[in-house]
ZAMARGU-4260 file (C-alpha; in steps of 0.2 Angstrom, whole numbers, plus 5000, padded with zeros to 4 digits):
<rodrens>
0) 5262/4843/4909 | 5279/4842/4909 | 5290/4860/4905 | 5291/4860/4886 | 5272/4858/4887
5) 5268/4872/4897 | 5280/4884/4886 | 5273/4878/4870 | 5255/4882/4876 | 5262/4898/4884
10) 5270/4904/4871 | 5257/4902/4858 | 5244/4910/4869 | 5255/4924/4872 | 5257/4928/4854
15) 5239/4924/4849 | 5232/4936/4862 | 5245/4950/4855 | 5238/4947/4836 | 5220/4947/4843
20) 5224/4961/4853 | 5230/4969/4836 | 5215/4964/4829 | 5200/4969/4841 | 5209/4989/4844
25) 5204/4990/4827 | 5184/4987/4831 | 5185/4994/4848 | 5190/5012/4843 | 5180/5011/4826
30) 5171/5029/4832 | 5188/5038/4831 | 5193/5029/4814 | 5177/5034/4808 | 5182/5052/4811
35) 5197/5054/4805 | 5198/5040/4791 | 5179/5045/4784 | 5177/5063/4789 | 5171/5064/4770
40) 5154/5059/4774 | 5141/5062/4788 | 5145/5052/4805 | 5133/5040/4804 | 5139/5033/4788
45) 5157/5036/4792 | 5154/5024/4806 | 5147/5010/4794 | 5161/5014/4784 | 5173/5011/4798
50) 5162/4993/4800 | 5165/4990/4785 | 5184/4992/4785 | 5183/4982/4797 | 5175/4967/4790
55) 5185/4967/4775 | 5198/4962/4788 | 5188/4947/4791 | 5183/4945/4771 | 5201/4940/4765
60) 5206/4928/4781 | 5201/4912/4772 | 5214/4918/4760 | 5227/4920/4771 | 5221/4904/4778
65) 5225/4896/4761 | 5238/4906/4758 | 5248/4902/4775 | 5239/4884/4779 | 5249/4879/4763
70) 5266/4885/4770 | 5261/4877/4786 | 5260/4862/4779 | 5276/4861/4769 | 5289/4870/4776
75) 5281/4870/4795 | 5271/4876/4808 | 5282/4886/4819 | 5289/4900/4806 | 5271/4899/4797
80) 5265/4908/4813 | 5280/4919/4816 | 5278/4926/4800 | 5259/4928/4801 | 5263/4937/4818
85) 5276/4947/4811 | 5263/4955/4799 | 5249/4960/4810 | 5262/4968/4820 | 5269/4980/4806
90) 5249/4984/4800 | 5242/4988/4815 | 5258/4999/4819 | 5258/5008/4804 | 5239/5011/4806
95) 5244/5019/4822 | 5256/5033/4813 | 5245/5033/4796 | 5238/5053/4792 | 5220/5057/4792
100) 5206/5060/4776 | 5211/5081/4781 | 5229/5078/4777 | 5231/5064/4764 | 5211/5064/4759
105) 5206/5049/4749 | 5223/5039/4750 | 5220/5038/4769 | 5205/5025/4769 | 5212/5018/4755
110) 5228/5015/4764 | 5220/5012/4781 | 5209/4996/4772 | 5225/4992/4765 | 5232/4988/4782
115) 5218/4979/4787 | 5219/4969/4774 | 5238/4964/4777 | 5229/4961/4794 | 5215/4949/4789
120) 5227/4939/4779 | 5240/4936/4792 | 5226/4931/4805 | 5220/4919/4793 | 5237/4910/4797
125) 5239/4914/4814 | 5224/4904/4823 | 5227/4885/4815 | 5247/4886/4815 | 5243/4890/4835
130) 5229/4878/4837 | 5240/4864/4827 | 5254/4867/4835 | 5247/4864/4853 | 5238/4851/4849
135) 5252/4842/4841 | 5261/4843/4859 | 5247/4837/4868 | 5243/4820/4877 | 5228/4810/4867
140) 5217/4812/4883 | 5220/4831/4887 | 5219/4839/4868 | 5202/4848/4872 | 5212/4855/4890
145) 5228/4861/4880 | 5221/4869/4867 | 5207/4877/4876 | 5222/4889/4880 | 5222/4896/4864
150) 5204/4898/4864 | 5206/4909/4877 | 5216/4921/4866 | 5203/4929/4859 | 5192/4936/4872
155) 5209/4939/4882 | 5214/4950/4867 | 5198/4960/4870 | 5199/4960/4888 | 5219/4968/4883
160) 5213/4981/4871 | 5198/4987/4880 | 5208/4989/4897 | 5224/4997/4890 | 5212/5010/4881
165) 5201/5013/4896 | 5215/5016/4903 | 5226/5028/4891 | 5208/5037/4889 | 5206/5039/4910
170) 5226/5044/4912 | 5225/5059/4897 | 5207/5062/4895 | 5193/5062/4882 | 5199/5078/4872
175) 5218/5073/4869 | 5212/5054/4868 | 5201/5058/4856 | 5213/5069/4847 | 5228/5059/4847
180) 5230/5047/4861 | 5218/5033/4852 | 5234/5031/4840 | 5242/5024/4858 | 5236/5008/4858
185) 5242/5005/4840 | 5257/5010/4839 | 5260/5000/4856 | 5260/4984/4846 | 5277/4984/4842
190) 5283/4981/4857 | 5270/4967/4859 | 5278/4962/4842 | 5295/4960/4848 | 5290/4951/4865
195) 5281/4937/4855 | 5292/4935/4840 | 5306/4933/4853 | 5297/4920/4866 | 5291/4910/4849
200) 5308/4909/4843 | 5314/4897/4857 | 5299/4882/4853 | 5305/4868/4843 | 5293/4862/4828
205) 5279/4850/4832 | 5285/4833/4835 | 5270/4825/4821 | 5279/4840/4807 | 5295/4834/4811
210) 5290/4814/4809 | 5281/4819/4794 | 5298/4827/4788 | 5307/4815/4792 | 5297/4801/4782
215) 5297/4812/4769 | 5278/4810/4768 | 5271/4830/4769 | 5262/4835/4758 | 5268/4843/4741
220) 5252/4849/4737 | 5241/4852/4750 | 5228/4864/4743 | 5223/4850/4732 | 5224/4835/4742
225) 5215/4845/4754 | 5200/4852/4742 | 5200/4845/4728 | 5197/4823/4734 | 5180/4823/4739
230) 5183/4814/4756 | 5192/4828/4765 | 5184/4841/4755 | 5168/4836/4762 | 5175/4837/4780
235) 5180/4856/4776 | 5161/4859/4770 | 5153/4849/4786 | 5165/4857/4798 | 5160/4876/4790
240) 5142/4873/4794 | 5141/4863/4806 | 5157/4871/4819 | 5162/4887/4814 | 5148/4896/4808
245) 5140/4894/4824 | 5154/4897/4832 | 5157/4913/4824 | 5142/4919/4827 | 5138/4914/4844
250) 5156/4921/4849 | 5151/4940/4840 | 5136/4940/4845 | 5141/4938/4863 | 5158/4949/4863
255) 5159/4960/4849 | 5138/4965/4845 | 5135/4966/4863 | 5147/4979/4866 | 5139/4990/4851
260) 5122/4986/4858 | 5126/4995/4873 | 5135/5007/4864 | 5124/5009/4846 | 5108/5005/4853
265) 5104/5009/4871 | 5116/5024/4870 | 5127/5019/4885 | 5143/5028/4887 | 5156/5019/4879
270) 5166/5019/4893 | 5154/5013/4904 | 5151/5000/4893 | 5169/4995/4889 | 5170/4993/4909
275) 5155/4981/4910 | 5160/4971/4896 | 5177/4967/4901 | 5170/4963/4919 | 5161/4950/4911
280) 5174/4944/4897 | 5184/4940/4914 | 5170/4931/4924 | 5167/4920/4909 | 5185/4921/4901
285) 5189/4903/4914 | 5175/4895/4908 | 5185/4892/4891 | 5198/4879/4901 | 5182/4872/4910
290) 5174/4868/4893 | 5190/4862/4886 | 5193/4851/4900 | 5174/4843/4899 | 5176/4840/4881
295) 5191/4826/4884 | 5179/4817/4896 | 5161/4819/4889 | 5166/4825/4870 | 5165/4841/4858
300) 5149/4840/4850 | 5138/4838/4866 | 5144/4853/4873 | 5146/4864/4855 | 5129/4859/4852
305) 5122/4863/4868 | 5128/4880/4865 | 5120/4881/4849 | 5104/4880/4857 | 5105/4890/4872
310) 5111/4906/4861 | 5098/4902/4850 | 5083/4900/4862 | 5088/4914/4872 | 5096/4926/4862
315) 5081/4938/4863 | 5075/4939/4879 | 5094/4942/4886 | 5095/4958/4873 | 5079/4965/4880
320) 5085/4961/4897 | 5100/4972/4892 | 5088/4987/4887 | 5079/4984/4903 | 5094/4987/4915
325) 5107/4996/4903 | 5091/5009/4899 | 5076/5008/4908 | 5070/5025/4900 | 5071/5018/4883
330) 5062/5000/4888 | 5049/5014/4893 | 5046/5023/4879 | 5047/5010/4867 | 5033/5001/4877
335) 5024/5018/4878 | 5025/5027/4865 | 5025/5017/4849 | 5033/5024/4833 | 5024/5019/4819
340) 5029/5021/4800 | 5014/5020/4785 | 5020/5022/4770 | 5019/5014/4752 | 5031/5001/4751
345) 5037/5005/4736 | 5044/5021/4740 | 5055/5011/4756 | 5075/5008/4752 | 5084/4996/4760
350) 5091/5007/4774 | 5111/5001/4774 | 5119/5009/4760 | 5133/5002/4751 | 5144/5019/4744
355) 5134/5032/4759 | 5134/5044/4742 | 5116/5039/4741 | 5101/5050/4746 | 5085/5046/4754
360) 5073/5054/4743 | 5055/5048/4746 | 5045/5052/4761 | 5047/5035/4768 | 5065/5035/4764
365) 5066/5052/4774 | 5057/5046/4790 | 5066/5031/4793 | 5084/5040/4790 | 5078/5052/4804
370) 5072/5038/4815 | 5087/5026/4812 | 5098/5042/4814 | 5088/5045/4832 | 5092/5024/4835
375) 5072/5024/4836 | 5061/5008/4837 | 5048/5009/4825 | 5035/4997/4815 | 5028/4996/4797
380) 5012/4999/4790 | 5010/4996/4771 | 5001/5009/4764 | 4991/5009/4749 | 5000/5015/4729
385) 5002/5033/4732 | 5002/5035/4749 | 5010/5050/4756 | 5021/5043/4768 | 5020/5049/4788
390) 5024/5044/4804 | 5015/5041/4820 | 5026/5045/4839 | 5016/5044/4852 | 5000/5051/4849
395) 5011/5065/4839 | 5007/5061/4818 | 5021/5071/4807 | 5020/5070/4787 | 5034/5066/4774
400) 5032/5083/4770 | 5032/5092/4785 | 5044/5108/4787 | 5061/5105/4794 | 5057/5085/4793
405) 5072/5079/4804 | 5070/5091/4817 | 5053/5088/4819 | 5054/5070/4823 | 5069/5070/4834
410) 5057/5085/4845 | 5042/5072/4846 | 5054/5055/4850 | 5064/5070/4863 | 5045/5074/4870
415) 5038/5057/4871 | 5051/5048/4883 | 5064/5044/4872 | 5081/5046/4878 | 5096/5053/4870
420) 5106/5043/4881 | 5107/5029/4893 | 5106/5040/4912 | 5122/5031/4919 | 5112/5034/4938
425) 5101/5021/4930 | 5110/5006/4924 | 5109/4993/4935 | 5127/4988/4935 | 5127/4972/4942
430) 5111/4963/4933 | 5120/4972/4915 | 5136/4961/4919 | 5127/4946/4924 | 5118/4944/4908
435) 5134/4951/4897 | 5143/4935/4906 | 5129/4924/4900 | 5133/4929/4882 | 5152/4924/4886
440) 5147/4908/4895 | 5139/4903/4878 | 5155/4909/4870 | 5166/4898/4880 | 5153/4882/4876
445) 5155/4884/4857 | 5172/4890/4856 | 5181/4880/4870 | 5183/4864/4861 | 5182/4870/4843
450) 5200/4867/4842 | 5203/4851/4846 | 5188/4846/4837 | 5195/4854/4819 | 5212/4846/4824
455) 5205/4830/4825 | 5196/4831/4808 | 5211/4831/4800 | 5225/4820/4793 | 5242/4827/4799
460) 5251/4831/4783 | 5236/4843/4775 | 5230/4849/4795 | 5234/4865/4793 | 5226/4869/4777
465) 5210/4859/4779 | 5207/4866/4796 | 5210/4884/4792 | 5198/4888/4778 | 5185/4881/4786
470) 5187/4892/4803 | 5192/4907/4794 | 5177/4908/4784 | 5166/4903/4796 | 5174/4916/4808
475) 5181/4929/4794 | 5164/4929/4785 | 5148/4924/4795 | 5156/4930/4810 | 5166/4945/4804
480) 5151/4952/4794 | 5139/4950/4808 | 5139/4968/4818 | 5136/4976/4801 | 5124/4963/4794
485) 5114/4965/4811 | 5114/4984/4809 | 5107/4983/4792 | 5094/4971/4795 | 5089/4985/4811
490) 5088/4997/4799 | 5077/4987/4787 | 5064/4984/4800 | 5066/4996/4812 | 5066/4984/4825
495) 5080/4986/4838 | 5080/4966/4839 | 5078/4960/4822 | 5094/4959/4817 | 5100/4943/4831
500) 5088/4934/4818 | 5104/4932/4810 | 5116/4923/4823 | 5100/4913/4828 | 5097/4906/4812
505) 5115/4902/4810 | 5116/4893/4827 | 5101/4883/4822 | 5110/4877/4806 | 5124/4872/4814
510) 5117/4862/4829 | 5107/4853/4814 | 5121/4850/4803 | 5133/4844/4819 | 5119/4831/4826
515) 5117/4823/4808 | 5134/4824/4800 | 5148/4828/4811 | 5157/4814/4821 | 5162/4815/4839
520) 5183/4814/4838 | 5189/4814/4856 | 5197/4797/4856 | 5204/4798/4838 | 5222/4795/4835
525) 5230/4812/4826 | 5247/4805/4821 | 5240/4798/4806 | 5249/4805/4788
</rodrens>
C-alpha cells in the first residue's frame, strides 16, 4: 500500500465516520428530542415521533443519491463528497442550537425534520462517492480489503457518538445533560466539519474519473444511461434485493434495534446499555477488515450470503438470550404469568398511529395502549361479535370497563413479577456483550464486502449513480424504517419478538435472490467506460 493509498483510505474513513457520526447522535439521543421537539403530545408518542424524524432522514437518501450520484459522475467524485459532507455538517449543527416546541411550538419539529432531511439527502451522496473513490485507488486483488475501511465507518460513527455522549452525560450529570448538555454533541460537529473538509481537500480525483475525463467519455446523462437501458437497470433491481436490503436490515437490526431492545423493551438503563453496545461494536468492529480481506480470496457472495442466513436462523433465539441476561425478572414473568387479551376483533386498531391525535376508544383498543404503554407481552384470543373486551394477568382478569382502567392493569403486571425496569445487580454483563457482538459479527459478514461488490457491478462512467440508489434505498428505506416498523409490528401482536419477523424475512430474500441472480465479481476488471 504505497502512501497516497493509505491517505486516500484514511481520509475517506475519517470523513465518513464524522457524517455517520452526525447521523447516529441523531437516533442515539431520540428520548431528549422527543421531549423537547414533541412535547405536544404524551411521551410515548412523542417518542415514535422522534423515530419517525428519524426515518424520514433515511426516506429521502435515494434522492440524494440521484441527486449527488449524478454530480459524481459528471463533474467528479472528490468535490461530490466534500459538498455532501459539508451539508450534514451544517444540519446537525444547526439542530444542535435549534429552539424547542415551548419556545417556537409547531415551527420547531417542522424545522428540526427539515434538518434531517438536508441530512438524509447529503448521506445519500456521501457513502458511494467514498466507497467509489477507494475503490478506484485500489489494486484489482485487494478492493474487498481497501474498502472494507469505509465499511467500518459506520459502526465507528456509533461507537463515536455513543462514547462522546456517555461521556459528556457522566462529566455534567443526568439533570444538566438532559436539560442542555445533549445539544453537546451536536453542536460539536463543526469542528469534526472543519477537520474532514480540510484532510479531503488534499486527495487528488480518482485516477479512472480523471481517464474517463480525459477521453472525454463520462457520462452526460447518467441518470438515464444508468435506469432507463434495461441492462444496467436490471443490475440496480438485482443489487436492491439481493445486497442491500439484507444488508440493511441485518446491520440495524444488529446495531441500531439492539440498542432500543435493551433500552425499549427490557427496560435497561440507557446508559448501561450504551456501555454494552459500544463494548461490542468494538470487539466486532475488526471483524469488518477480516471479512473485506476474505472476500478478495474466497469472494463477496459467499460470505454476504452466509450472513443472510445466520441472522435469519438465529435472530430469535439471540433476542431471547438478551431478555434472559439483560432481565432475568422479565424472562420470569413473561414465562409465569401470561397476559392474555380476549377481545372482538373488530373492535382492535392497529396499535402505531400515524398523527398520535388518534384515541383508543374501544375496550380492546384500551387494554392493549395500557399494556404496550407498560412494554407488556401479551397474546390474543378472538372473541365472539359483541364481546366485551378483557384481559387476563396472571391469574388476575380485569374488564374493558373497569374503573381507572390503566392504573388497574399496570397494579396487576406490578404484582405479578413484571418489572419496571431491568435491576442493573442482575444483568449479566459479560454474556449481554457476547451475544450483542454476535449481532455485530453478522454485521461485519454482510456489510464488509458490500462495497466492493456494488463497485464492481458497475461501469465506471455511470458508477456512482447506479451504485447509490440501489444502497441507499436498501439502506435509507428497508433499513432506516426498521426500528419503527419492528415497533409497530410489537405493538400489533403484543409480542415482544414479533417484530424481527421483518429483518428475517428480508434476510431470506436476499440470500435467495444473491444465490439465483447476482454474480460473483472479485476478479472483474473496473476500468471499463
Amino acid at each position: 500500500m504505497t502512501s497516497e493509498q493509505r491517505m486516500v483510505i484514511f481520509a475517506s474513513s475519517l470523513g465518513t465516520v464524522f457524517e455517520w457520526y452526525d447521523f447516529y447522535i441523531y437516533g442515539t439521543l431520540g428520548v431528549f428530542l422527543a421531549k423537547y421537539f414533541f412535547s405536544n403530545v404524551p411521551a410515548n408518542v412523542g417518542f415514535i415521533f422522534a423515530l419517525l424524524a428519524f426515518a424520514a432522514g433515511f426516506a429521502v437518501r435515494p434522492f440524494g443519491a440521484l441527486i449527488f450520484g449524478r454530480i459524481g459522475d459528471m463533474i467528479g467524485r472528490k468535490y461530490t463528497f466534500l459538498v455532501t459532507m459539508s451539508l450534514m455538517g451544517v444540519g446537525t449543527f444547526f439542530i444542535g442550537v435549534l429552539p424547542g416546541y415551548e419556545s417556537w411550538g409547531l415551527a420547531a419539529p417542522i424545522v428540526l425534520i427539515a434538518l434531517r432531511l438536508v441530512q438524509g439527502l447529503a448521506l445519500g451522496g456521501e457513502y458511494g462517492g467514498a466507497a467509489i473513490y477507494v475503490a478506484e485507488h485500489a489494486p484489482k486483488n485487494k478492493r474487498g480489503f481497501y474498502t472494507s475501511w469505509i465499511q467500518t465507518t459506520a459502526t465507528l460513527g456509533l461507537f463515536m457518538a455513543l462514547l462522546l455522549i456517555l461521556g459528556i452525560r457522566t462529566a455534567m450529570g443526568e439533570q444538566a445533560f438532559g436539560e442542555w448538555g445533549w445539544r453537546i454533541p451536536f453542536l460539536l460537529s463543526a469542528v469534526l466539519l472543519a477537520v474532514s473538509i480540510w484532510i479531503r481537500l488534499k486527495l487528488n480525483e480518482s485516477p479512472l474519473f480523471q481517464k474517463m475525463v480525459a477521453e472525454g467519455k463520462t457520462s452526460k446523462r447518467p441518470l438515464t444511461e444508468a435506469f432507463g437501458q434495461w441492462s444496467n437497470a436490471k443490475i440496480a433491481i438485482l443489487a436492491l434485493l439481493g445486497a442491500t436490503a439484507g444488508e440493511a436490515v441485518v446491520w440495524y437490526g444488529g446495531q441500531f434495534y439492539a440498542l432500543f431492545f435493551l433500552t425499549q423493551t427490557l427496560k435497561v438503563n440507557a446508559v448501561d446499555a450504551q456501555i454494552m453496545v459500544a463494548i461490542a461494536l468494538l470487539i466486532g468492529t475488526p471483524c469488518f477488515i477480516l471479512f473485506g480481506w476474505l472476500s478478495d480470496k474466497i469472494g463477496r457472495k459467499p460470505i454476504m450470503m452466509a450472513g443472510f442466513a445466520l441472522a435469519a436462523v438465529t435472530y430469535f433465539p439471540i433476542f431471547q438470550t438478551l431478555t434472559h441476561f439483560a432481565n432475568p425478572k422479565l424472562e420470569a414473568a413473561l414465562a409465569a404469568s401470561p397476559v392474555v387479551v380476549t377481545a372482538d376483533p373488530s373492535e382492535c386498531s392497529f396499535q402505531f398511529k400515524a398523527t398520535g391525535t388518534e384515541t383508543f376508544t374501544t375496550g380492546c383498543d384500551r387494554i392493549k395502549a395500557a399494556l404496550v404503554g407498560l412494554s407488556v407481552n401479551y397474546s390474543n384470543v378472538e372473541a365472539p361479535k359483541g364481546t366485551k373486551a378483557s384481559v387476563k394477568i396472571g391469574d388476575t382478569n380485569l374488564a374493558s370497563d373497569a374503573a381507572n382502567l390503566p392504573a388497574a392493569i399496570a397494579a396487576a403486571v406490578k404484582n405479578h413479577g413484571y418489572p419496571a425496569a431491568a435491576d442493573p445487580n442482575e444483568i449479566n454483563r459479560p454474556m449481554t456483550i457476547l451475544f450483542l457482538t454476535i449481532l455485530v459479527i453478522y454485521v461485519t459478514m454482510v456489510y464488509g464486502p458490500i462495497a466492493a461488490w456494488l463497485v464492481e457491478l458497475f461501469p465506471t462512467r455511470i458508477r456512482y449513480t447506479g451504485l447509490s440508489l440501489p444502497y441507499h434505498i436498501g439502506n435509507g428505506w428497508f433499513g432506516g424504517f426498521l426500528p419503527a416498523t419492528v415497533f409497530a409490528i410489537v405493538a400489533a401482536t403484543g409480542n415482544i419478538y414479533s417484530g424481527l419477523w421483518y429483518p428475517i424475512i428480508v434476510a431470506c430474500m436476499s440470500f435467495v435472490v444473491a444465490l439465483i441472480f447476482l454474480p460473483e465479481t472479485k476478479d472483474r476488471d473496473i476500468s471499463h467506460i
